[in-house]
SEMI-684583 format. One record per residue: residue number from 1; residue in one letter; y, z, x of N, C-alpha, C, O in turn. Coordinates in steps of 0.05 Angstrom, whole numbers, always signed. Atoms other than C-alpha are relative to their C-alpha. Example, Ala and Ser with C-alpha at 12.3 -4.5 7.8 and 13.67 -1.06 7.14 Angstrom:
# SEMI-684583
     k   r      nc2      nc3      nc1     cac2     cac3     cac1      cc2      cc3      cc1      oc2      oc3      oc1
     1   A      -24       +0      +18      -90     +156     +246      +24       +0      +18      +24      +13      +39
     2   S      -24       -1      -16      -21     +143     +273      +22      +14      -15      +44      +18       -5
***
This chain:
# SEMI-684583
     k   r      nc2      nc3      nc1     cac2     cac3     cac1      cc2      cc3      cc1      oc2      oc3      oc1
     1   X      -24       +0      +17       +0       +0       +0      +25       +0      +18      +32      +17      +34
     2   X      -29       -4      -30      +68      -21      +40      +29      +17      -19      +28      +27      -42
     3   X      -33      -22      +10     +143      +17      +21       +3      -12      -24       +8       -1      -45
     4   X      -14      +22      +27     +158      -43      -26      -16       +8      -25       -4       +8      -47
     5   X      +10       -3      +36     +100      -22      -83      +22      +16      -11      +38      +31       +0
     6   X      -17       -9      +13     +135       -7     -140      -19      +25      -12       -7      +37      -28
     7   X       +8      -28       +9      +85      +55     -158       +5      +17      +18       +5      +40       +9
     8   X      -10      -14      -21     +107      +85      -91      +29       +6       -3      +40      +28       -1
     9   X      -29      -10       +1     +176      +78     -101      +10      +17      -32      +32      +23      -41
    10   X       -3      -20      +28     +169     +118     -170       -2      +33      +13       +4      +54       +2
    11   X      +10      -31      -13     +147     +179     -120      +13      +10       +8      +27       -4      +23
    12   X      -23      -15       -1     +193     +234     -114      -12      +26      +20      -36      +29      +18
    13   X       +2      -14      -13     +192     +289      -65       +7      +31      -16      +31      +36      -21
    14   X       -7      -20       +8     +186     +357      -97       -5      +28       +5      -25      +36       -7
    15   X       +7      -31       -3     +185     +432      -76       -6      +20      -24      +15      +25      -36
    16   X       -9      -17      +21     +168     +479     -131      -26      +37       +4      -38      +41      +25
    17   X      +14      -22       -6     +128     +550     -136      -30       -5       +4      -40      -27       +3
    18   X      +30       +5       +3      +54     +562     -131      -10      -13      +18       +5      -25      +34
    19   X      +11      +11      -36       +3     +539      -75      -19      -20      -14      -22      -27      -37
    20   X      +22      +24       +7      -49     +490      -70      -21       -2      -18      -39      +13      -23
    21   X      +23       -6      +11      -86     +462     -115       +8      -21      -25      +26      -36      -22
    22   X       -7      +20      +29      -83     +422     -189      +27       +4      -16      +28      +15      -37
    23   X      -28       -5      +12      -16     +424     -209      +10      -24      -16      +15      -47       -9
    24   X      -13      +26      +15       +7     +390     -277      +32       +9       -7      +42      +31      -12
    25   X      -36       +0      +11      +88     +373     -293       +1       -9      -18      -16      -27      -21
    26   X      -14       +3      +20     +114     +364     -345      +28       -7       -1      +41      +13       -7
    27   X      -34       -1       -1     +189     +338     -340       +7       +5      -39      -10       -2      -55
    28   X       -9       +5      +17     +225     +348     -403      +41       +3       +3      +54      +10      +22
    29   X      -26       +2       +9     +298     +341     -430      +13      +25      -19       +2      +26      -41
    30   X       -3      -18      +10     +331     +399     -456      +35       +7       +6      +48       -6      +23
    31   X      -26       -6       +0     +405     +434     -470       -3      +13      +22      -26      +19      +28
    32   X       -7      -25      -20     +426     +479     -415       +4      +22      -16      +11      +22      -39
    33   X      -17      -20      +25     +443     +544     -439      +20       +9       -3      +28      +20      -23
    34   X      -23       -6      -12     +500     +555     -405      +24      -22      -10      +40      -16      -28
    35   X      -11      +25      +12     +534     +490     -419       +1      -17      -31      +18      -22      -48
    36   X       +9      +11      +22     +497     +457     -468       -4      -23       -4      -10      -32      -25
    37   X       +3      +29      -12     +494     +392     -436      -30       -6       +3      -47      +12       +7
    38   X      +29       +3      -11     +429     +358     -426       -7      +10      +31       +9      +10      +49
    39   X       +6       +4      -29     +388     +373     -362      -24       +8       -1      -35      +16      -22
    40   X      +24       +8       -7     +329     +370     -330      -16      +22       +6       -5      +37      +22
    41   X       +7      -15       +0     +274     +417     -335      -31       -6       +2      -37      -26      -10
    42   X      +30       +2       -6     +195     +421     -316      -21      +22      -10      -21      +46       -6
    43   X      +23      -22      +22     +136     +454     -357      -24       -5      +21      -40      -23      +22
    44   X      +24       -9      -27      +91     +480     -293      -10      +15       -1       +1      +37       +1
    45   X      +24      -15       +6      +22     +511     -304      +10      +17      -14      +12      +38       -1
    46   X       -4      -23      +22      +46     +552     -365      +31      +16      +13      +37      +39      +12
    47   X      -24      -15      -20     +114     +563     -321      +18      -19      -19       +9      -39      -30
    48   X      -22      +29       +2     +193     +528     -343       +7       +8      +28       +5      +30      +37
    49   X      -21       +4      -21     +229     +512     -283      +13      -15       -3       +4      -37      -12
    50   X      -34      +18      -13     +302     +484     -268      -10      -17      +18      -29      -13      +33
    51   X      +11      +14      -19     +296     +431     -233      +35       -8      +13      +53      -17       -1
    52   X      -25       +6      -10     +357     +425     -177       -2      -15      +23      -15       -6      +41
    53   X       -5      +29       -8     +372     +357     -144       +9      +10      +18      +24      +29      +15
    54   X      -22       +1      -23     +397     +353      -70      -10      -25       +9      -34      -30      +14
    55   X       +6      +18       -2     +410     +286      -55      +16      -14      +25      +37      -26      +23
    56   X      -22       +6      -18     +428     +273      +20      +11      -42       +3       +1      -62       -6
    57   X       -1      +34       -8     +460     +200      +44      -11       -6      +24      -14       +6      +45
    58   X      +14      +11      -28     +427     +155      +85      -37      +18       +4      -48      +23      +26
    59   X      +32      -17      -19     +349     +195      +87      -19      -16      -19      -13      -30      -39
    60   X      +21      +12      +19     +282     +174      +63      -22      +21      +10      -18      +42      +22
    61   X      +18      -25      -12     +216     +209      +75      -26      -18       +2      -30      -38      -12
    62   X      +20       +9      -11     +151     +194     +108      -22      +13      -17      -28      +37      -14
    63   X      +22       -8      +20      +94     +197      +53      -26       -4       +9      -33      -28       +5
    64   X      +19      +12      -12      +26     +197      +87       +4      -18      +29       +9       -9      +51
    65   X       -1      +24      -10      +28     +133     +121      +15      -20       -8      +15      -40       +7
    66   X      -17       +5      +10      +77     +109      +77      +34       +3       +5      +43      +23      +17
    67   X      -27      -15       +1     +156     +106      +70      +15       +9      -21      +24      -12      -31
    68   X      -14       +7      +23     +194     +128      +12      +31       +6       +4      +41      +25      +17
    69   X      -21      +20       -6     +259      +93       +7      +21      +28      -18      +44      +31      -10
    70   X      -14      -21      +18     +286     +154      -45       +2      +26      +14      -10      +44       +3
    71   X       -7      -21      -12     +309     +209       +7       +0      +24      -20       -5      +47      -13
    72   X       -7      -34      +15     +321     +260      -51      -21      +20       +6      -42      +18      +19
    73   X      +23      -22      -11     +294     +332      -53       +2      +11      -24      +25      +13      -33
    74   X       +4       -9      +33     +271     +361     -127       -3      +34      +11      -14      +37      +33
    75   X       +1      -18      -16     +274     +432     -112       -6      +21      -44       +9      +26      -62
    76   X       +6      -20      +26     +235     +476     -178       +6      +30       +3       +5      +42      +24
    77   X      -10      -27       +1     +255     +541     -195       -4      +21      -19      +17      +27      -31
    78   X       +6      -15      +33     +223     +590     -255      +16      +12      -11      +30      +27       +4
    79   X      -24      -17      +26     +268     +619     -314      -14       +4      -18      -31      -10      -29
    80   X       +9      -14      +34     +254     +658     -371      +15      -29      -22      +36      -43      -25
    81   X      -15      +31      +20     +254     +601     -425      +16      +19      -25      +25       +6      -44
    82   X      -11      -12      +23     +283     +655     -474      +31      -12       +5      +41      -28      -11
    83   X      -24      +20       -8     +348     +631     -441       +5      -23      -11      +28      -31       -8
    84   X      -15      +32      +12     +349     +562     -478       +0       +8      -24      +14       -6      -39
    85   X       -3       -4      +25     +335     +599     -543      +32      +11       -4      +47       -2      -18
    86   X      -24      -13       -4     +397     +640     -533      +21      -15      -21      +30      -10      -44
    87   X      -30      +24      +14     +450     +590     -559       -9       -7      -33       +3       -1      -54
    88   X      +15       +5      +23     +393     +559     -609       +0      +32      -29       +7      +28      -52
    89   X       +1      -23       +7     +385     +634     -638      +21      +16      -16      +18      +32      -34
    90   X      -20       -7      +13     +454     +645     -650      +17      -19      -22      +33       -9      -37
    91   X       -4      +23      +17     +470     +580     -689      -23      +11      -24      -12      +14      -45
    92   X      +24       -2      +15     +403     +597     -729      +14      +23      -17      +13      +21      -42
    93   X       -5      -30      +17     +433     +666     -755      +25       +0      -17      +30      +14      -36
    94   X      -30       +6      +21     +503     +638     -782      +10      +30       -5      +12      +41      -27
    95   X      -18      -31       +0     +537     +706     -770      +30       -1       +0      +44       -8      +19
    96   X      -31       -2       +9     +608     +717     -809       +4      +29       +0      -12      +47       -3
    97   X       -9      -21      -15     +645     +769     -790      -24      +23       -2      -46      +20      +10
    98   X      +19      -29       -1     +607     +848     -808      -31      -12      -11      -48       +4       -3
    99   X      +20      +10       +1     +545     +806     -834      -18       +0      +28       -9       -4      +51
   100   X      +20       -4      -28     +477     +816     -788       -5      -40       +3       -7      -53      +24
   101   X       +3      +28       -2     +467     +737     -811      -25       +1       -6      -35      +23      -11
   102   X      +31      +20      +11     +396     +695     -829      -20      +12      +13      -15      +18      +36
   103   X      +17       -3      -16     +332     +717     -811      -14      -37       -4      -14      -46      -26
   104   X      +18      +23       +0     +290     +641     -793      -34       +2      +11      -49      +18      +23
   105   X      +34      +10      -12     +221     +616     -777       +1      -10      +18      +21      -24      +23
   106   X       +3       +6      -32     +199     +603     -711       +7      -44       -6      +23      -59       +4
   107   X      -12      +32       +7     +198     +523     -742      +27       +0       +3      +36       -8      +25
   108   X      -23       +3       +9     +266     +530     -769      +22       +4      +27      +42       -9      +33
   109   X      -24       +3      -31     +298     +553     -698       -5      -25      +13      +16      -38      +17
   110   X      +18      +24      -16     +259     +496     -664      +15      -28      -10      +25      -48       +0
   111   X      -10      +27      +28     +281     +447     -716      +41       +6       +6      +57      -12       +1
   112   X      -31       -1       -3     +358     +470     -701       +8       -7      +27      +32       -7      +33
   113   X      -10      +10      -34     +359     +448     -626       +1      -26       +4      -19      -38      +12
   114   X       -3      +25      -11     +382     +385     -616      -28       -8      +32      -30      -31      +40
   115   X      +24      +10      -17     +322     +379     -562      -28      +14       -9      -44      +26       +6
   116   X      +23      -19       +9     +271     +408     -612      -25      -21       +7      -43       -8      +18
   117   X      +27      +13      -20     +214     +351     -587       -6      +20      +16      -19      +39       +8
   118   X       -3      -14      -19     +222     +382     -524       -2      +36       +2      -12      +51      +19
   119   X      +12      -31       +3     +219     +453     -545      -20       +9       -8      -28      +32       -7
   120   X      +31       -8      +24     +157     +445     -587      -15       -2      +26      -39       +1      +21
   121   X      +25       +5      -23     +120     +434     -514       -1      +24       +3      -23      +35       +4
   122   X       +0      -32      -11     +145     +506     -497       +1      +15      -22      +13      +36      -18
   123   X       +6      -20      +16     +128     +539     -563      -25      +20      +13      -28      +42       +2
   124   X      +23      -19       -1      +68     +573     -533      +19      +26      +21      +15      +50      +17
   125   X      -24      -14      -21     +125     +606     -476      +26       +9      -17      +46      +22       -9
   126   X      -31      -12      +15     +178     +620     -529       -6      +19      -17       +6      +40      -17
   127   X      +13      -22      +31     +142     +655     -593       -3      +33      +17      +15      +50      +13
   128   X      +11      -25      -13     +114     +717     -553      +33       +8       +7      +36      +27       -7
   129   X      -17       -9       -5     +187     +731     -528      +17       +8      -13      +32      +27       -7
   130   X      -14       -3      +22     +221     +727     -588      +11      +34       -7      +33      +44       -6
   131   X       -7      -28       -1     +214     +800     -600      +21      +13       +8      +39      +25       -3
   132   X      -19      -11      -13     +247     +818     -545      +25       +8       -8      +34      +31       -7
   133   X      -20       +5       +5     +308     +796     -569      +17       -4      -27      +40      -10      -29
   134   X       -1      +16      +28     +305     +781     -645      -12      +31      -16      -32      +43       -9
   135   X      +15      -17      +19     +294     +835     -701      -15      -25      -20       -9      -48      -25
   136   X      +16      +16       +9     +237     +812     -738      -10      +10      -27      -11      +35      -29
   137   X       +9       -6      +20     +210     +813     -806      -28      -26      -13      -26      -50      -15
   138   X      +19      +17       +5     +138     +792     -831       -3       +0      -33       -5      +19      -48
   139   X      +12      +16      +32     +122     +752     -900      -19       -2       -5      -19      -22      -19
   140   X      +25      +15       +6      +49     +746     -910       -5       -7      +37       +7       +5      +55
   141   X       +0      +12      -25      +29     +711     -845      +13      -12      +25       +5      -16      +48
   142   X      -18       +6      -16      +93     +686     -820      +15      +23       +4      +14      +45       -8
   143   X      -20      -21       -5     +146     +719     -787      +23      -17       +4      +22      -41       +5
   144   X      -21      +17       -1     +218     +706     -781      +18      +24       +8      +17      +47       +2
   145   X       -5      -12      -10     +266     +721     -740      +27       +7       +8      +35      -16      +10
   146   X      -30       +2       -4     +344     +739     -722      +14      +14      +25      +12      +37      +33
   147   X       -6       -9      -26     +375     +746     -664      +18      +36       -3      +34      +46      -19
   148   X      -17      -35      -10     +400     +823     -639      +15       -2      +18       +6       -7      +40
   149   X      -22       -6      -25     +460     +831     -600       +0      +17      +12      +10      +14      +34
   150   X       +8      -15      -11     +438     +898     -585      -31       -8      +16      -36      +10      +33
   151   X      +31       +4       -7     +360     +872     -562      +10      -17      +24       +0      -18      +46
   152   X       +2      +17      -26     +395     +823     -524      +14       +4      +24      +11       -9      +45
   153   X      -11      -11      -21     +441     +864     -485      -27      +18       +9      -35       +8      +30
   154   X      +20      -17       -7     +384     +911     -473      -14      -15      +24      -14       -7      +47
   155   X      +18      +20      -16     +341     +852     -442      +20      -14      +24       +9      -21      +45
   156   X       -6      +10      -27     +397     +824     -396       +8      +18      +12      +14      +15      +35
   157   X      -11      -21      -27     +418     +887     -367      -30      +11      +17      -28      +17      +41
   158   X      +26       -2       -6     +336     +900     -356       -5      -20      +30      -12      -12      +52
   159   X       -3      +22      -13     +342     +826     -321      +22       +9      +27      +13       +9      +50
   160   X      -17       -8      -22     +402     +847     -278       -7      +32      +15       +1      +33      +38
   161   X      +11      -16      -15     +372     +918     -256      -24      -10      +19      -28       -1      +42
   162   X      +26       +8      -10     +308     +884     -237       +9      -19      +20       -7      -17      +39
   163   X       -8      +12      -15     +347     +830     -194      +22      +13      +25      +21       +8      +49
   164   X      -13      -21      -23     +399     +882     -160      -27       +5      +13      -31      -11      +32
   165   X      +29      -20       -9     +329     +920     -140       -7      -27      +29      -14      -22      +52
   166   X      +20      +21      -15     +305     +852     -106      +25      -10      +25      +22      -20      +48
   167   X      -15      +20      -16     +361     +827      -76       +7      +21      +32      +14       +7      +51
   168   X       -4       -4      -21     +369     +880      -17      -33      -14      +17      -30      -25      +39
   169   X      +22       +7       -8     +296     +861       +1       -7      -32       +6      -28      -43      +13
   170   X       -4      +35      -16     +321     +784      +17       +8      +16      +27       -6       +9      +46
   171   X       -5       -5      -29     +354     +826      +79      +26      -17       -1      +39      -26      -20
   172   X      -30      +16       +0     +417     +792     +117      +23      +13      -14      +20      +37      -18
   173   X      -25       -5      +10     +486     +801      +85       -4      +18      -20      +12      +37      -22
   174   X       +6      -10      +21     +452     +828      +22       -1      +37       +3       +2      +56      -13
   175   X      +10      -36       -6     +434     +901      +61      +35      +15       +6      +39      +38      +11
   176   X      -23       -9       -4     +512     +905      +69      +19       +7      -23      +42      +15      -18
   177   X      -14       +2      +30     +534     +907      -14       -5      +28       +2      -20      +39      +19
   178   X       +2      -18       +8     +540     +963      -36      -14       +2      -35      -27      -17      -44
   179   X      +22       +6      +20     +509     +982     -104      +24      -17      -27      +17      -38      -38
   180   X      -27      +19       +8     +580     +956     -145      -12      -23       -1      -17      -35      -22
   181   X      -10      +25       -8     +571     +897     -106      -25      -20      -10      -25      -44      -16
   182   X      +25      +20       +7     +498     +877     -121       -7       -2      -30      -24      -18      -40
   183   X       +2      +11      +24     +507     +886     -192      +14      -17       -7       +8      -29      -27
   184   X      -21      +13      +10     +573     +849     -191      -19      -30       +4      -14      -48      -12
   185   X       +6      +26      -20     +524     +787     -146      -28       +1      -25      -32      -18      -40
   186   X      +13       +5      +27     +473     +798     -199       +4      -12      -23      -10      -28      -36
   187   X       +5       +6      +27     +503     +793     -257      +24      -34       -7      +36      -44      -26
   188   X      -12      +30      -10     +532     +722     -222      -12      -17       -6       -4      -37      -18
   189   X      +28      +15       -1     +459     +698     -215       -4       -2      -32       -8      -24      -42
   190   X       +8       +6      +27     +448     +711     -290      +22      -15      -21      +16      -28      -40
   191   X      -23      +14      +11     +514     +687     -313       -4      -37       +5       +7      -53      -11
   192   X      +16      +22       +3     +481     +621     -291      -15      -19      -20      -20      -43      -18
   193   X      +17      +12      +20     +445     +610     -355       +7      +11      -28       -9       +7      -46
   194   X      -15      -14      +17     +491     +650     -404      +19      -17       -6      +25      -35      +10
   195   X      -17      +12       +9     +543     +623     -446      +25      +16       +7      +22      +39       -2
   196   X      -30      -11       +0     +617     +646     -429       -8      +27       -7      -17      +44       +8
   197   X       +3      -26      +21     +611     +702     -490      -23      +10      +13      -18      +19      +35
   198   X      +25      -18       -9     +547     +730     -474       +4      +12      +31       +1      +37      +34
   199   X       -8       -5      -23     +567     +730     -397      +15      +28       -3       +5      +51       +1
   200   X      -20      -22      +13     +631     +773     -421      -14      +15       -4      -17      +29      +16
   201   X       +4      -29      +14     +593     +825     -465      -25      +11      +21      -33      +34      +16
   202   X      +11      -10      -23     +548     +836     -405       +8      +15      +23       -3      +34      +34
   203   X      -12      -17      -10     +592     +853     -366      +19      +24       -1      +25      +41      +16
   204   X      -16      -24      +10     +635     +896     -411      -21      +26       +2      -15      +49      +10
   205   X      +23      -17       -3     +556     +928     -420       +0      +19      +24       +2      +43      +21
   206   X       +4      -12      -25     +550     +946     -345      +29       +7       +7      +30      +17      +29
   207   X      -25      -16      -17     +628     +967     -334       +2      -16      +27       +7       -6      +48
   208   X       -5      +13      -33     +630     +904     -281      +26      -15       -5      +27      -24      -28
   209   X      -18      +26       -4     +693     +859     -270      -10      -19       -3      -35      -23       -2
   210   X      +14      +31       +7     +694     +789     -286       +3       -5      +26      +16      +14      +37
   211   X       -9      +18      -28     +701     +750     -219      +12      -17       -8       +7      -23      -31
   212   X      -22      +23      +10     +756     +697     -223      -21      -23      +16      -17      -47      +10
   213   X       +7      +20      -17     +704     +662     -169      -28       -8      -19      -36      -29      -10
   214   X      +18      +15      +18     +645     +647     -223      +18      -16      -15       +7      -37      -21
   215   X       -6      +11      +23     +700     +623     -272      +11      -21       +7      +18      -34      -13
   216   X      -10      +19      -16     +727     +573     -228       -8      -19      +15       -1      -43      +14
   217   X      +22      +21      -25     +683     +543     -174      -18       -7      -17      -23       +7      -36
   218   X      +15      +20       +1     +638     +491     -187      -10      -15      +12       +6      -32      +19
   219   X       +1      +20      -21     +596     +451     -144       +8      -20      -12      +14      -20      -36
   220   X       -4      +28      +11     +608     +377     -149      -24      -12      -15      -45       -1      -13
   221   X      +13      +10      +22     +572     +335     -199      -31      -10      +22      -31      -18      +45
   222   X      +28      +17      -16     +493     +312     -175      -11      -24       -8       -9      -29      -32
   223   X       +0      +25       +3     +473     +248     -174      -29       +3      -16      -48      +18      -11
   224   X      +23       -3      +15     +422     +234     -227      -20      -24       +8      -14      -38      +28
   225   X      +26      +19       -3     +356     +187     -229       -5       -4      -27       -1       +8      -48
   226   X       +7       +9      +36     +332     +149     -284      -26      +17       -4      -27      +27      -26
   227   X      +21      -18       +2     +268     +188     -278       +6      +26       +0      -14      +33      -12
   228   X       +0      -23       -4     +287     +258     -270      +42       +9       -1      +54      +17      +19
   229   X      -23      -13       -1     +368     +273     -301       +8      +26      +11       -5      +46       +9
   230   X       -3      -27       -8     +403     +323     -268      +21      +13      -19      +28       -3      -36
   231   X      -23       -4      +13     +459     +366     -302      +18      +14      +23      +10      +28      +41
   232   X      -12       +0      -16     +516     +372     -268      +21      +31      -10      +19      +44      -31
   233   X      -17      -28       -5     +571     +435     -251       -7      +31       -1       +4      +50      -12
   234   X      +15      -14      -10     +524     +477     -225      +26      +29      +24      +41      +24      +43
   235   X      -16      -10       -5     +562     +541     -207       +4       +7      +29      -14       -7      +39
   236   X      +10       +2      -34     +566     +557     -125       +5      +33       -8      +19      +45      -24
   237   X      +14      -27       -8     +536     +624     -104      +12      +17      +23       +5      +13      +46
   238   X      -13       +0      -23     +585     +664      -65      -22      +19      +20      -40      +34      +12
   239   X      +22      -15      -14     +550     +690       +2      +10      +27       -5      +32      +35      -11
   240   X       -3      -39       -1     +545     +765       +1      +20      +11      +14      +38      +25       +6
   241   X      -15      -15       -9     +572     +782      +55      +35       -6       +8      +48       +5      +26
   242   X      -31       +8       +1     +650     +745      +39       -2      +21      -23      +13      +39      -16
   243   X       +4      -18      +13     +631     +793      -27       +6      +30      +20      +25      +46      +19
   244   X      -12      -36      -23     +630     +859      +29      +24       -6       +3      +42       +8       -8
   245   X      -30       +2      -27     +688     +837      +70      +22       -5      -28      +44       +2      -19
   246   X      -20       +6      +29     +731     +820       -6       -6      +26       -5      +13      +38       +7
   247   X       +2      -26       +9     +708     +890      -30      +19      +23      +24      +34      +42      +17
   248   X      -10      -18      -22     +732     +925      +40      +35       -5       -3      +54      +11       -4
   249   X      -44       +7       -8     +810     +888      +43       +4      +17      -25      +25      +30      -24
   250   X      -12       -4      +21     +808     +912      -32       +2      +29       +1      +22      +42       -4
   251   X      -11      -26      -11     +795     +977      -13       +6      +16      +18       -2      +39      +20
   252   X      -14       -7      -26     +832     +989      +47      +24       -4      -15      +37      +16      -17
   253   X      -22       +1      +18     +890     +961       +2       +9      +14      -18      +33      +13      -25
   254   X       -8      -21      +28     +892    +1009      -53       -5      +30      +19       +3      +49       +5
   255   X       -2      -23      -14     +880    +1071       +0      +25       -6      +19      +37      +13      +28
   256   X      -28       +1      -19     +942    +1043      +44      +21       +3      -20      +42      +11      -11
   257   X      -16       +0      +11     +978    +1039      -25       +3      +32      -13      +25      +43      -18
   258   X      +11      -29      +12     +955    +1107      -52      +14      +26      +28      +23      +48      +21
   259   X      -16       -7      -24     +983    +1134      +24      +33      -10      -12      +54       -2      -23
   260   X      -39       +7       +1    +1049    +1106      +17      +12      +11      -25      +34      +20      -28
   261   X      -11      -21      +26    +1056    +1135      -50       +0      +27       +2      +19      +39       -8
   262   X       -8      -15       -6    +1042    +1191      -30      +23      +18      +31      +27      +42      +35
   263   X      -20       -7       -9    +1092    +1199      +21      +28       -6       -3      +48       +1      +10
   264   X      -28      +10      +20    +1144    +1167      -23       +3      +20      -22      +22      +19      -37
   265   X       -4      -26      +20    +1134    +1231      -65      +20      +20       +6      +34      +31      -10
   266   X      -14      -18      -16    +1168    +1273      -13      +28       -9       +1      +45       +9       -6
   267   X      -19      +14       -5    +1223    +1230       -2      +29       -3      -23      +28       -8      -47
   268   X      -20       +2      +14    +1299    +1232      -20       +6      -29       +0       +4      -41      +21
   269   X      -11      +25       +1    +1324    +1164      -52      +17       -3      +20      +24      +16      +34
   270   X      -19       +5      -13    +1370    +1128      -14      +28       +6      -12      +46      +16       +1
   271   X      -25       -5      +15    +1425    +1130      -67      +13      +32       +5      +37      +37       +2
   272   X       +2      -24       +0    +1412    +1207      -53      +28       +6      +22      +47      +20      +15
   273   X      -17       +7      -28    +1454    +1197      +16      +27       +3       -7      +42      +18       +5
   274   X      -31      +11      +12    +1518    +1176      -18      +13      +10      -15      +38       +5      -15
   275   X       -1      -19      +15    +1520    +1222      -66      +42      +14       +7      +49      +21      +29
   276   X      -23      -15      -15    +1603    +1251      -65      -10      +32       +1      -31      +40       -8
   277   X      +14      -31      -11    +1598    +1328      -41      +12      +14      -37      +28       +6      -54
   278   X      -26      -15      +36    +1618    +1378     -110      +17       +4      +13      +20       +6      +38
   279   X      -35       -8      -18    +1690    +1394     -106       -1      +20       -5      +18      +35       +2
***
């Protein structure tokens, strides 16, 4: 087979979890949850993963004995698929103001996602989680379900303790946060797959600041493939340790200001000076 077959040049270079052995993909098409844009997502051995595109200029890669002419690098990554219900879940419940809103059927959410094809692959990965996050009420055999704003704060602050915990155990810059700092870099990583609002009431949950640097930065757009869309404005991940060294100026700044106030306590105005004497 030389570079030129055209079933070769369909072959894509991809990293994703899990070791050797029979591995089936699944690509599908799906909202983001964050966005809500299409993008590209992979149903691996009973796993979802993100699938994130880096696509250098000028490379190709040596397949076997082969060349392939498509340099890219598919790079998989596992997520809780409850994450794409999120958005779906809250459309489903039609909540006006003090109203709790609709309870639905596992159909009926499914059937409200503009990529409900695509979600019916991952009903066996979505039903079981539901709970979590959804008060539930059973009819006979079915159940049906409505999203909790309390279930679902519960479950991402669960998600962001369990990721602080992990992240000094990468090592590097990470062993230098403080505990602030790794929930602030946490609840960055999860703000990833959160809508705006939900982001917000997460962090009002945990008592963290917003960062002005998630709400702003953006990497640049990724180049898509007709085989495998990417979605683009993918947020950039600040390193940790510009996170320390930003936390330190901030507080070295408010203890030099907290000093000067207090020795501006002691102190006669200047106007004080000028003062005429009593007569």
């Amino acid at each position: 087979m030389s570079h030129s077959d055209p079933q070769l040049q369909k072959r894509r270079v991809v990293i994703g979890p899990g070791g050797p052995g029979d591995i089936q993909l699944q690509a599908l098409w799906l909202c983001h949850p964050r966005t809500g844009a299409g993008a590209a997502f992979v149903h691996q051995n009973g796993h979802l993963c993100e699938v994130n595109h880096h696509q250098p200029s000028l490379a190709s890669w040596f397949v076997g004995q082969e060349v392939l002419s498509d340099g890219s690098l598919y790079l998989l990554t596992r997520m809780d698929p409850l994450f794409l219900l999120l958005p779906v879940l809250e459309l489903c419940r039609c909540q006006t103001g003090s109203e709790a809103g609709h309870f639905c059927s596992f159909e009926q959410i499914l059937e409200s996602s503009p990529a409900a094809q695509s979600l019916r692959c991952l009903a066996e990965l979505l039903r079981p989680g539901l709970r979590c996050i959804c008060d539930v009420r059973e009819l006979g055999n079915e159940c049906f379900f409505r999203l909790s704003d309390a279930r679902v704060l519960c479950w991402l602050k669960l998600k962001l303790r369990r990721l602080k915990a992990s992240l000094p155990e990468l090592g590097g810059s990470f062993l230098q946060l403080d505990s602030a700092a790794l929930s602030q870099y946490a609840a960055g990583l999860l703000s990833e797959y959160l809508s705006p609002s939900w982001h917000l009431r997460l962090l009002d949950a945990c008592n963290l600041p917003n960062p002005e640097a998630h709400d702003s930065i953006l990497q640049p757009k990724s180049h898509s493939s007709p085989n495998m869309p990417i979605p683009d404005g993918k947020r950039v991940r600040l390193d940790p340790k510009e996170i320390a060294r930003k936390r330190a100026q901030i507080v070295k700044a408010e203890a030099k200001a907290a000093s000067r106030a207090k020795e501006a306590a002691g102190m006669h105005k200047m106007t004080a000076f000028f003062k005429k004497p009593p007569a």
